[in-house]
VOGU-3710 file (C-alpha; in Angstrom, 3 decimals, decimal comma):
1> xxxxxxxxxx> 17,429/10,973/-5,594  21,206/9,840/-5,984  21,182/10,134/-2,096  18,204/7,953/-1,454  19,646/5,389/-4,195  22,900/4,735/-2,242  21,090/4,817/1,372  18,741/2,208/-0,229  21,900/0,020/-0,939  23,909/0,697/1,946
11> xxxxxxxxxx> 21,256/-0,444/4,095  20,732/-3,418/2,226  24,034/-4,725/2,151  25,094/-3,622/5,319  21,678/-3,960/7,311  23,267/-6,193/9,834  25,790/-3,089/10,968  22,951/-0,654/11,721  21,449/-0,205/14,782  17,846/1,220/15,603
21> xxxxxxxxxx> 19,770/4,947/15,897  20,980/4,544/12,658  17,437/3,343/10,971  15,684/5,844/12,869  17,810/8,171/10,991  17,234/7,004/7,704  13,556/6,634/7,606  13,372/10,221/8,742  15,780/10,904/5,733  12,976/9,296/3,810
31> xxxxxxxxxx> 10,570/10,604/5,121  11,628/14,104/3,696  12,499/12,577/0,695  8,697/11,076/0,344  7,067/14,212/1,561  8,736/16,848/-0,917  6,988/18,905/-3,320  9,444/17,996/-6,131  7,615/15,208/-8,087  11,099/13,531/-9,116
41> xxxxxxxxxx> 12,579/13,400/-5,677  8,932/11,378/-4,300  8,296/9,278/-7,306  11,841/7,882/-7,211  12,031/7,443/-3,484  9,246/5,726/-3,353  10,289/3,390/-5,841  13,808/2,986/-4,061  12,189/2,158/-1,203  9,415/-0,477/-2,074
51> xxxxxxxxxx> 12,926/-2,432/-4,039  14,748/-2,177/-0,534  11,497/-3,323/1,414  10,627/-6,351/-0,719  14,830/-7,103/-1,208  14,707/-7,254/3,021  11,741/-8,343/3,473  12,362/-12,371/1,780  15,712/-12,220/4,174  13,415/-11,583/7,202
61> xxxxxxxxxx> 14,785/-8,191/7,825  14,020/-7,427/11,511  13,832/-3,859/9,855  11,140/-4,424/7,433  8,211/-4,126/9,311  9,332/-0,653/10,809  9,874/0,527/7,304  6,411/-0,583/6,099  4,660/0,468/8,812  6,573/4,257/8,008
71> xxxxxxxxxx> 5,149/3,580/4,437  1,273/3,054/5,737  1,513/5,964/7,721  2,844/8,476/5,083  0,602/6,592/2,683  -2,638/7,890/5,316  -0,532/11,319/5,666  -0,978/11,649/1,852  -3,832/9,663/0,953  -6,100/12,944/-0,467
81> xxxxxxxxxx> -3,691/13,431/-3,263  -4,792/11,648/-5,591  -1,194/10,892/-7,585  0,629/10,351/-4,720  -1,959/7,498/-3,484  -2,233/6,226/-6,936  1,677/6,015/-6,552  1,706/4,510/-3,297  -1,370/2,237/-4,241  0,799/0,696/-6,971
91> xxxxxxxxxx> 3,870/0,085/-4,865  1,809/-1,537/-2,636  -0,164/-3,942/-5,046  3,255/-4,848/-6,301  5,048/-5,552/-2,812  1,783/-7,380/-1,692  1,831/-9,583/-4,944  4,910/-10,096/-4,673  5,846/-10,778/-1,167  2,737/-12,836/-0,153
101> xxxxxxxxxx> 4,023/-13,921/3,392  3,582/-10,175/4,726  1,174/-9,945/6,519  -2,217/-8,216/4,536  -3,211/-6,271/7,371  -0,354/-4,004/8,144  -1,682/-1,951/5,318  -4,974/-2,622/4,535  -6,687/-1,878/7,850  -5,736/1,209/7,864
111> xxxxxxxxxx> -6,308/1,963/3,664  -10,134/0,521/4,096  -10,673/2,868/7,533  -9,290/5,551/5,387  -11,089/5,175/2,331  -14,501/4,240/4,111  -14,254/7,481/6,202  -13,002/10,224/3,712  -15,302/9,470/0,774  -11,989/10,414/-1,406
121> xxxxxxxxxx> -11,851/7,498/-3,805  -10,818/7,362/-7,625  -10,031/4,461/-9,901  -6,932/3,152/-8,520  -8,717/2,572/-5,641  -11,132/0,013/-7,225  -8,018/-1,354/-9,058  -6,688/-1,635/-6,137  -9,658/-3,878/-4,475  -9,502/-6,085/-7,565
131> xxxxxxxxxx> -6,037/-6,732/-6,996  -5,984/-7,242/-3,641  -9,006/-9,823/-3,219  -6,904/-12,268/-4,687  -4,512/-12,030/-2,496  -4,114/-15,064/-0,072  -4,244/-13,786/3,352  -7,066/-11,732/2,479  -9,373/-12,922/5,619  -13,104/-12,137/5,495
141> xxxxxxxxxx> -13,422/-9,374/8,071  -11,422/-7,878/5,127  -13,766/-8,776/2,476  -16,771/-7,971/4,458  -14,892/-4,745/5,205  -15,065/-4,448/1,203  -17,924/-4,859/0,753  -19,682/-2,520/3,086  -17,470/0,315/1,230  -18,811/-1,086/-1,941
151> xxxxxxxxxx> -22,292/-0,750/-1,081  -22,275/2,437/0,591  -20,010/3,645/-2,941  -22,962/2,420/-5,061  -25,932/4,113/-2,914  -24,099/7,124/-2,295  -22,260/7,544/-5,763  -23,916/7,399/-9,131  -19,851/8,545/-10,806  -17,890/5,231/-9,225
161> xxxxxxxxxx> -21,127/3,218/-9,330  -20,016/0,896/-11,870  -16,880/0,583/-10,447  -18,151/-0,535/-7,145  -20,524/-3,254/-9,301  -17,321/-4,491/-10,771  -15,215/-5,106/-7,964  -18,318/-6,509/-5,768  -18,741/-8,652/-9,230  -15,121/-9,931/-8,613
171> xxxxxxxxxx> -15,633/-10,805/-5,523  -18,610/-12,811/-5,627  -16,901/-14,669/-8,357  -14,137/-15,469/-6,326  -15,637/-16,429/-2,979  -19,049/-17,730/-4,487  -18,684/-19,317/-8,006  -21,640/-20,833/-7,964  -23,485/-17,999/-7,556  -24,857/-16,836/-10,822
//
């Protein structure tokens, strides 16, 4: 954890002395940090990371997207448990609220592929599709992508039924107001 903390910082503050060697190096570091069994060592590495992501990310980090794109993937890697995704899910809502000029589809192609073909969904997942329709570069291959998971959620499962209702709800209150 301590280790991850001052990697997180060095690499901040001196990102402009590392070469692709060097970041190679450390995402691999976190990526074994991420990927342990020890609940401490993931949760806070994962939080470490998404504060160095968004801190490089508004200075145009030429790093940035390779450390996202290392995110998505160990986000897919892990998606089937269920607190690490909620975990991840989170992280991401946060960084995607919060850093609106990243581009939407660096994660979310790959999170609706993955929860469309596994059938593996829980709550934060519908909290997570609230969330993310309001975000502005949502486009609406994205939505329509949405809503086919929504439907096939709410013919398929009578548990997450509602939920499905509530985010389709959402969205036809967003993008149709006048629809009653």
């Amino acid at each position: 954890t301590y280790s991850c903390s001052i990697i997180c910082e060095a690499f901040f503050n001196f990102h402009e002395l590392i070469n692709d060697d060097i970041e190679n190096k450390i995402i691999l570091f976190f990526k074994k940090c991420i990927r342990s069994y020890t609940s401490n060592t993931f949760g806070s590495t994962i939080d470490k990371i998404f504060v160095l992501i968004t801190k490089i990310s508004k200075s145009y980090n030429q790093y940035a997207p390779g450390i996202l794109k290392c995110l998505v993937a160990l986000f897919i890697e892990m998606y089937d448990d269920i607190i690490r995704r909620e975990i991840f899910l989170i992280n991401f809502e946060n960084f995607l609220c919060e850093q609106k000029q990243v581009p939407l589809d660096i994660f979310f192609d790959s999170y609706i592929n993955k929860i469309k073909i596994c059938n593996n969904y829980f709550l934060c997942d519908f909290n997570f599709l609230v969330k993310i329709i309001e975000h502005p570069r949502i486009t609406v291959n994205d939505i329509v992508n949405i809503i086919n998971f929504l439907l096939n959620v709410s013919l398929k499962n009578s548990l997450f039924n509602k939920c499905a209702i509530f985010v389709m709800e959402k969205i036809l209150n967003d993008f149709f107001p006048s629809i009653e």
